[in-house]
C-alpha positions as CSV (number, residue, x, y, z in Angstrom):
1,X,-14.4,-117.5,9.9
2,X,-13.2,-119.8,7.0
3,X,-9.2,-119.7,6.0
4,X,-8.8,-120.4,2.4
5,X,-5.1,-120.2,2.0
6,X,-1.6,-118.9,2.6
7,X,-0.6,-117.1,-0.3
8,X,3.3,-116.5,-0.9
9,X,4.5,-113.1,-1.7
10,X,7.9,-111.8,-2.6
11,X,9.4,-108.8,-4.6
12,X,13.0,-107.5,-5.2
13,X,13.7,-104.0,-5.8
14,X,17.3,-102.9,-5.9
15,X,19.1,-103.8,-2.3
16,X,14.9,-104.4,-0.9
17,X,13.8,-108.2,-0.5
18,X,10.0,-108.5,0.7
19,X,9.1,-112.0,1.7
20,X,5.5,-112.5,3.1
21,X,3.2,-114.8,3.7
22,X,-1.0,-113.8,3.6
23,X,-3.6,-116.1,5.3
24,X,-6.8,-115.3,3.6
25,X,-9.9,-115.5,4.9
26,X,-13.8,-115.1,4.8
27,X,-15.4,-113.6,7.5
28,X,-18.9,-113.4,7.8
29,X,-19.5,-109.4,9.8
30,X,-22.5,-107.1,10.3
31,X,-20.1,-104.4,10.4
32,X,-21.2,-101.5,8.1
33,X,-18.2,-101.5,4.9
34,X,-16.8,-98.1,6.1
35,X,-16.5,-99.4,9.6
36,X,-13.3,-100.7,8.7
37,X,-9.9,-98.7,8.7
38,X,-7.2,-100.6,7.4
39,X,-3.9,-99.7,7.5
40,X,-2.2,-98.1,4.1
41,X,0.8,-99.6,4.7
42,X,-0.5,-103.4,4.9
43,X,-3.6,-103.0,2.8
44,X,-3.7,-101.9,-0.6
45,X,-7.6,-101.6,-1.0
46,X,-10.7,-103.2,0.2
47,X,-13.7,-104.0,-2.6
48,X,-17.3,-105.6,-1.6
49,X,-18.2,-108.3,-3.4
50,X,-21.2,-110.9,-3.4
51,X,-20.1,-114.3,-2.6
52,X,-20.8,-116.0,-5.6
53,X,-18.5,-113.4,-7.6
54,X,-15.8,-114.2,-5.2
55,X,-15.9,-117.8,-5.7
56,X,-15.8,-117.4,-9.3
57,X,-12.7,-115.2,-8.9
58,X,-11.1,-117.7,-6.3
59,X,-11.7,-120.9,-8.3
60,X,-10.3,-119.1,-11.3
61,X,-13.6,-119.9,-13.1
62,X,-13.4,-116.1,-14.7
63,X,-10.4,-113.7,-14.3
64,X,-12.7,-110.6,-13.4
65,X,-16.6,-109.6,-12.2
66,X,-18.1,-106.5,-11.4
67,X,-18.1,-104.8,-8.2
């Protein structure tokens, strides 16, 4: 396991203040994709993508790739 960063995160709606803080990281698994059950309420989505895609979208080389 690698830990890339702590990313900031903070949104205001109305009377609502959301502060959190998301430590990222890559984890190498042989767990199948679909093994995996996040929860809806802390994760939004899940996407597979090959490594070298990621880094380009991590070191903000390109804005997008294909998945």
């Amino acid at each position: 396991m690698v830990h890339l960063e702590i990313l900031e995160y903070h949104q205001t709606k109305e009377d609502f203040i959301d502060k959190e803080l998301a430590n990222v990281f890559l984890y190498e698994s042989a767990h199948s994709f679909d093994d995996f059950t996040p929860q809806p309420e802390e994760v939004s989505g899940m996407v597979k993508v090959a490594l070298n895609d990621f880094v380009v979208l991590w070191t903000r080389s390109e804005d997008k790739v294909n998945i």
